[in-house]
C-alpha positions, -999 to +999 in steps of 0.1 A: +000+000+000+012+035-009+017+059+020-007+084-005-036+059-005-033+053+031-029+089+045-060+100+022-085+067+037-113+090+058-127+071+091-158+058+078-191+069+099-213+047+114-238+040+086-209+039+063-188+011+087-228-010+086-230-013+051-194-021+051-198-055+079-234-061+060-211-071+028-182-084+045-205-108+063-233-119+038-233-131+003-259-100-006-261-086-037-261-051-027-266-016-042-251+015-024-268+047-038-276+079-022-275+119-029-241+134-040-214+139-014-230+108+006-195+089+010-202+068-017-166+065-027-150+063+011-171+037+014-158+019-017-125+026-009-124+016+025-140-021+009-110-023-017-082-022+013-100-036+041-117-064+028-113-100+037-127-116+006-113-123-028-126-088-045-121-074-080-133-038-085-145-030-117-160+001-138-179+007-172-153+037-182-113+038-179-110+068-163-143+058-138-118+024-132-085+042-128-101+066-098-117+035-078-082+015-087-100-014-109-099-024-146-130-017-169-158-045-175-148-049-209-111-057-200-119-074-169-144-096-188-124-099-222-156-087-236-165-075-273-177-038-274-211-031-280-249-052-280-237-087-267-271-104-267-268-140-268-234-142-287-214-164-276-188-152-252-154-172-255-132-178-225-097-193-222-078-211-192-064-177-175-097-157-175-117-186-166-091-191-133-095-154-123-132-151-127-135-185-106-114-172-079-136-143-069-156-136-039-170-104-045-175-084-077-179-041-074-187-025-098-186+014-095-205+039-115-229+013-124-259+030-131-240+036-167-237-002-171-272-008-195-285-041-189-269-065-216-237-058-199-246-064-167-266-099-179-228-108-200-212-102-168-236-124-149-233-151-180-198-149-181-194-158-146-215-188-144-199-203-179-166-196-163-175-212-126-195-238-144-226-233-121-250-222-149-282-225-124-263-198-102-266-158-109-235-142-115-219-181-110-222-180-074-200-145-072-215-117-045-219-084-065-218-051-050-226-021-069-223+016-062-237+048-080-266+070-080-291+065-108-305+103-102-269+116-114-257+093-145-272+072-165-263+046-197-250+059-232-276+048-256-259+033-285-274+037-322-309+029-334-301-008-339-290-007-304-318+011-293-346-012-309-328-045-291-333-029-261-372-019-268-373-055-277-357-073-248-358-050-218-382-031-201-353-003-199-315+001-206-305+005-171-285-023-154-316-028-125-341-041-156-310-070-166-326-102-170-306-116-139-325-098-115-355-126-120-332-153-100-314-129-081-323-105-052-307-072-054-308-051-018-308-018-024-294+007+005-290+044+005-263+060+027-282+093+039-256+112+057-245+141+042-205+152+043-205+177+012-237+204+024-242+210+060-268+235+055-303+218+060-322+242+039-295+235+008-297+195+013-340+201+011-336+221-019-312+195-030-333+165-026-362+180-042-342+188-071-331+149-068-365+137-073-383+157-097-402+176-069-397+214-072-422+237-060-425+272-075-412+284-040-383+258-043-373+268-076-379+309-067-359+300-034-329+286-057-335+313-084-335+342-061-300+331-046-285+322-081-294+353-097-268+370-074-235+388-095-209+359-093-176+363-084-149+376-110-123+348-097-126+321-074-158+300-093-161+272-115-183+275-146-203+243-150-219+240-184-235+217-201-216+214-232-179+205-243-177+235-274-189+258-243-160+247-215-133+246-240-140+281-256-142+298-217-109+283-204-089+293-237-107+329-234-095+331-204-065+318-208-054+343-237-064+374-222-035+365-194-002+380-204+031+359-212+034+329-230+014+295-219+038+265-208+027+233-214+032+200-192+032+167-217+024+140-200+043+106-199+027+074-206+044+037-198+025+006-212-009+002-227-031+028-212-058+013-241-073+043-261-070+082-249-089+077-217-066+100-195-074+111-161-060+142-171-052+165-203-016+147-222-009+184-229-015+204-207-014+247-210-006+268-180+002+302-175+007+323-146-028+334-133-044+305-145-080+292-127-066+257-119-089+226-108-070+201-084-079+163-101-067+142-066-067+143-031-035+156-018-021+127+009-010+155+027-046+172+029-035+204+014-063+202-015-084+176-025-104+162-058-113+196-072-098+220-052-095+254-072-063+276-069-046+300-088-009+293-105+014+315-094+050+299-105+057+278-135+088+257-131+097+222-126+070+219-109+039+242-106+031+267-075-005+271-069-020+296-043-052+279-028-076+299+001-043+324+002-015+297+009+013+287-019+017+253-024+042+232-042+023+208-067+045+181-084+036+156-112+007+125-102+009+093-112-021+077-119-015+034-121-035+014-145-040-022-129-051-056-142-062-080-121-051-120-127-044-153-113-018-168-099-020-205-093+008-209-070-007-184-040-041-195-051-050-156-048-062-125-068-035-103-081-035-069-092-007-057-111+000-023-130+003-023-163+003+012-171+012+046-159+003+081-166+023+113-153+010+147-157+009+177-125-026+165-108-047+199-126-071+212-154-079+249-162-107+255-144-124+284-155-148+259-169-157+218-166-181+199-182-216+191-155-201+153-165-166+159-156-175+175-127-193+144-113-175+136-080-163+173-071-169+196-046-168+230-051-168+262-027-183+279-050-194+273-095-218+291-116-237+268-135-246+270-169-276+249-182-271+271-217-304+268-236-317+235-217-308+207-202-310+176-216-301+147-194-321+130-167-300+141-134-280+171-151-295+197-135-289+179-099-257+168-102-244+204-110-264+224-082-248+190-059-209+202-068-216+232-042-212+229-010-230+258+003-263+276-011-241+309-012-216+290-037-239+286-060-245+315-086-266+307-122-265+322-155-305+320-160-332+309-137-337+275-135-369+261-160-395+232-149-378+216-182-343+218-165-359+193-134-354+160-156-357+123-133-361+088-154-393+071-148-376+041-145-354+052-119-386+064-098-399+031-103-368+011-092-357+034-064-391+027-045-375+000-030-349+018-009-338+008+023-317+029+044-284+022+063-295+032+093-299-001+118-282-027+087-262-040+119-289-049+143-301-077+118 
């Protein structure tokens, strides 16, 4: 273990530490969910070095595997991309010896897992265990996400019509597995991002579709405030619209930009980098933080200002200077060895870049995970995704910190059907022990 990973573990609070003994003592199929800045993550990474079971983390994205330390699906399963139905799915010696030797399968981020892959994952591990009367092959799964925030990528219209054909919905809950399996769902309810009861109401209303006209005036009237000329983060909902305010910005600083290339060892497998391979600074430059700091100076989207370009990169954050030095993020494959009879994860690629983005501006998606003092968010002309609008008022962590660039719309407040239908079966965390 790496002194970084261990310094930056939080203590886990006591509905986090119950969830935690519920799947280190049951064979549950379990999904964690609850409202941004629950501890979802601490909670999953307290499971990855704590555990006592055989337990392979996976992810449907690389960048959503390299931050929880896992391999993607795809990898991890040696599966083909795209619709994978009832093809069949081949397996040979090695990955039928890792898949057998697991206890517990996590999946992070799953609610962007659509339900074939979850049903191939389940398929795959009985073929592989040879227990085809068992879902998932006898394996425990634990998933973690938050269906109100992401949901899958649908694929093209063929795609689209298989799914209309063979599942109620896309998302992973409506996978044909669920028949033989139970799946308990439990939301973690404590709060660590907003303290403010008033912000986590307006929050939660947001969450589930339920805005009032004196919720939305209440979160109108504060956003239509002037926002701060430095200091805030521009959330928007569009790519063309980030990328055009951070190189404004940047150009109208004077001197000449410096750029950081990043070094890459191995196979990092397409461009999925957890940060940019090139990456333009100047002096003055809004900066976003991309990792905790093992020394607690910053943390995952911190915003500071550079002040000293280098060999390494002096950013001033809430008034204090500090030294920031190239990150190296480890890209790890899990296999087995037959001698231990255990799990292995080795790297098998490494990225280097200084651990920061220009942050005048992030995409709502990129943003996914951060917490932010204070952002202005930009829905532009609408938005269009089920959770978008929620997951970018979530990034702030206090009601002041949060300015908009046009009132907020009823057509902004966008929540799936299908997740309001699945999500009525919630339990909470609260007592998981006593049982």
């Amino acid at each position: 273990m790496r002194e970084r990973d261990f310094v930056s573990q939080p203590e886990l609070s006591a509905e986090q530490a119950a969830v935690f003994e519920l799947i280190e003592r049951s064979r549950e199929h379990i999904f964690v969910t609850g409202r941004a800045g629950t501890g979802k993550s601490t909670l999953l990474n307290h499971l990855a070095w704590n555990t006592s079971k055989q337990l392979v983390i996976a992810a449907p994205t690389g960048v959503a595997a390299l931050n929880v330390g896992g391999q993607t699906i795809h990898s991890l399963f040696r599966l083909p991309i795209g619709v994978i139905a009832d093809h069949e799915i081949e397996q040979n010696g090695d990955l039928r010896k890792l898949l057998g030797s697991i206890d517990t399968l996590v999946i992070d981020e799953v609610s962007m897992v659509n339900a074939d892959l979850m049903d191939a994952m389940d398929r795959s591990l009985r073929q592989a265990r040879q227990r085809p009367d068992d879902p998932f092959g006898g394996v425990q799964v634990v998933l973690f996400g938050d269906p109100y925030q992401l949901a899958p990528v649908p694929g093209d219209g063929d795609e689209r019509s298989y799914f209309a054909d063979q599942y109620r919905s896309m998302w992973f809950f409506d996978a044909k597995v669920w028949r033989d399996a139970d799946l308990k769902i439990i939301e973690l309810t404590n709060i660590h991002r907003q303290h403010e009861e008033e912000f986590k109401y307006l929050l939660n209303a947001v969450r589930h579709g339920m805005v009032t006209a004196e919720i939305a005036e209440r979160l109108n009237t504060i956003g239509a405030r002037p926002a701060p000329t430095s200091g805030a983060i521009t959330l928007a909902t569009r790519n063309d619209s980030v990328n055009r305010i951070n190189q404004t910005q940047l150009g109208l600083l004077p001197g000449r930009a410096l750029t950081a290339v990043a070094e890459v060892t191995g196979d990092f497998g397409g461009r999925a980098y957890p940060a940019d391979e090139r990456l333009e600074l100047k002096v003055g430059a809004q900066v976003m933080f991309l990792r905790n700091d093992s020394d607690r100076r910053w943390v995952n989207g911190s915003i500071g200002t550079v002040r000293t370009i280098a060999d390494t990169v002096w950013v001033d954050v809430d008034g204090e200077e500090h030294e920031v030095e190239p990150a190296v993020w480890e890209k790890y494959k899990y296999s087995y060895s037959s001698a231990t009879k255990k799990l292995t994860r080795e790297i098998v690629a490494e990225f280097q870049q200084f651990p920061l983005r220009l942050a005048w501006a992030v995409t709502i998606h990129k943003s996914q995970g951060k917490t932010y003092d204070q952002a202005i968010v930009d829905l532009g002309s609408r938005a269009f995704a089920p959770g978008q609008t929620y997951v970018a008022l979530s990034r702030v962590s206090t009601l002041d910190g949060m300015y908009l660039t046009r009132p907020l719309r009823p057509s902004d407040i966008l929540v799936d059907d299908d997740v309001r239908r699945f999500m009525r079966s919630v339990t909470t965390a609260v007592g998981l022990t006593a049982g």
